[in-house]
N, C-alpha and C positions, 0 to 999 in steps of 0.2 A: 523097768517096770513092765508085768505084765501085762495084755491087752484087757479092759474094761467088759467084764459079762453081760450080754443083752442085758439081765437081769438086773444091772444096779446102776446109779445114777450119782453123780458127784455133784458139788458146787463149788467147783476150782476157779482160778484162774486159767482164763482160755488163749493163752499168748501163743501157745502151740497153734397207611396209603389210598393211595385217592378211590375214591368211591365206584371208577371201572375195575378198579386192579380186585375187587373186595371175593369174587366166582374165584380167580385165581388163587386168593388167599386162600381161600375157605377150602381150596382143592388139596393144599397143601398143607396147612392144618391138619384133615383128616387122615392124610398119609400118616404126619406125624403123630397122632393120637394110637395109630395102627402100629406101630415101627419103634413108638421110643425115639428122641432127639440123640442128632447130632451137631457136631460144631458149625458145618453147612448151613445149617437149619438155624441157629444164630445172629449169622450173617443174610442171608435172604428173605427171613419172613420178621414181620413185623413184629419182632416178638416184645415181651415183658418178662425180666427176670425176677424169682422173688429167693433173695435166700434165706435159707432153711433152717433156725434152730431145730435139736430136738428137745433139751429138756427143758421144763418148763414151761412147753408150747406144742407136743405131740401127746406129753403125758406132764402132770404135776412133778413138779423138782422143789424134794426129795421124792422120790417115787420109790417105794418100800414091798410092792405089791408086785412081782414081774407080769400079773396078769393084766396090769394097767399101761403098760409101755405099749406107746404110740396109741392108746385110745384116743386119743383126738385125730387121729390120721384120717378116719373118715369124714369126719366132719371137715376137716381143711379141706380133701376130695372135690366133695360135695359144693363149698363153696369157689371153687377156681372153675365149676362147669362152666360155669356162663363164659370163661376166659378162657378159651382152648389156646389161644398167644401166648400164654404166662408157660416158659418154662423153669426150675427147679434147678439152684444152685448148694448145696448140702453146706451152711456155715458152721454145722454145733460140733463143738469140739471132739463127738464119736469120730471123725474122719481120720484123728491123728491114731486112732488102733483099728480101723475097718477100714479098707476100699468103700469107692464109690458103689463097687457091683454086690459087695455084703451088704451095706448098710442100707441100698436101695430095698434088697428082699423082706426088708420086715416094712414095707409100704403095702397099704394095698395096692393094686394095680394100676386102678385112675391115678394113684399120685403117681405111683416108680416109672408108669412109661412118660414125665415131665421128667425124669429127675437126668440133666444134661452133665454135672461138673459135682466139683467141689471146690471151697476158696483155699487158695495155698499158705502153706504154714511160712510165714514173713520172719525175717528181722527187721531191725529197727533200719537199715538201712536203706531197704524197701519200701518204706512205707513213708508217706507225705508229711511231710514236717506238722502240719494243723490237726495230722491225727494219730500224733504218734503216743497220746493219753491213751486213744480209743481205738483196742486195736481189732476188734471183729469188726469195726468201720473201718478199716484199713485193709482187713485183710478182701472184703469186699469190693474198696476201689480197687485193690492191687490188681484182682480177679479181672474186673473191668478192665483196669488200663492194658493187661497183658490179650487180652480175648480183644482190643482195639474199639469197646462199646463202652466207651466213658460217658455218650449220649445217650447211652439207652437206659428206657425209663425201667426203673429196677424201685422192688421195695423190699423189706427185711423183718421176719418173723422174728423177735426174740425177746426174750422176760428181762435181761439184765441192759440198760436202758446207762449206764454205766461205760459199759467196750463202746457207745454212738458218741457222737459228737454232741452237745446239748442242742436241742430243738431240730434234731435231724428228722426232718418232714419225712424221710424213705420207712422210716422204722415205723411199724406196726408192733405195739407194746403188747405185749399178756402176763397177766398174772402167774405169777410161778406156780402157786399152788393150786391152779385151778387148769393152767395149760391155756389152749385155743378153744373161745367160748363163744356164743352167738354176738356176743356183743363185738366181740374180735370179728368175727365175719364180717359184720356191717361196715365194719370200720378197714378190713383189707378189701372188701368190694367197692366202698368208695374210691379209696384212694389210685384201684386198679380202672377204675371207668374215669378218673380224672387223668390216666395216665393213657387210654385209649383215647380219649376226646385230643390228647396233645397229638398224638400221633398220626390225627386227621380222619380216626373213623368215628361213625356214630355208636354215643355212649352202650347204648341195647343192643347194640349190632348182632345178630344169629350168625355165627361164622362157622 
């Protein structure tokens, strides 16, 4: 099968710190905002991971229009400002025909210098017995367990609510046909300041 054109959009199966330390965060956040993350970068700062559908949640899935792919990109942007911690794990099934370094260039810029990985294409034998219905929940712990951040607070942009486990508190749902909406915003900002408050900084923090 050939690779998948910007231009069109399927609806398949997708099986394919404490309050001194915070001047130091914030020092290294902006490096990272400046540079684009690495794996380092992971491991040392306090981050928050969110992965990434795209369709259904950058742009409306079926999206028929090429001019409307990834229209909601700035808007996600826009709302992760307040979270410069939250870096960008690519889960939508484009990965399996683009690199991480294609797929990133149709991002604006505020989002592509978060965008750190992509979750890896699993079998069944990789993947945890309780999630082996749900497997863009799985491909997402696999990511986790392998990168050794099973603890770290992570949430999951995606419309098909279907590949999660039922009442998986990480996902942030959106409407297919409409993508990521302000209502989505409210609802990925809270969940991301309930997941900084765990993390031991204060929910408003300016970092």
């Amino acid at each position: 099968m050939g690779r998948r054109p910007f231009g069109q959009t399927a609806q398949t199966p997708e099986w394919c710190a404490p309050a001194d330390d915070t001047a130091k965060l914030g020092s290294r956040l902006h490096r990272l905002r400046n540079r684009g993350p690495t794996a380092t970068d992971l491991g040392t700062l306090g981050t928050m991971i969110l992965f990434l559908d795209f369709d259904g949640v950058l742009h409306e899935d079926p999206c028929f229009d090429e001019a409307r792919l990834f229209a909601r990109a700035p808007s996600l942007a826009e709302a992760l400002e307040p979270f410069p911690e939250v870096l960008v794990v690519l889960s939508t099934s484009w990965r399996t025909q683009y690199t991480v370094a294609e797929l990133s260039q149709a991002l604006p810029a505020a989002l592509r210098r978060r965008v750190l990985d992509a979750t890896p294409l699993i079998t069944p034998s990789d993947t945890p017995a309780g999630l082996l219905p749900y497997r863009r929940h799985a491909e997402c712990a696999c990511w986790l367990r392998r990168q050794g951040h099973e603890h770290k607070p992570w949430v999951a942009l995606d419309d098909r609510p279907s590949l999660f486990a039922p009442n998986c508190e990480q996902l942030i749902l959106c409407e297919s046909h409409v993508g990521f909406v302000e209502a989505t915003a409210r609802r990925l900002h809270t969940a991301l300041a309930r997941a900084r408050f765990r993390l031991g900084r204060p929910v408003d923090a300016a970092i």
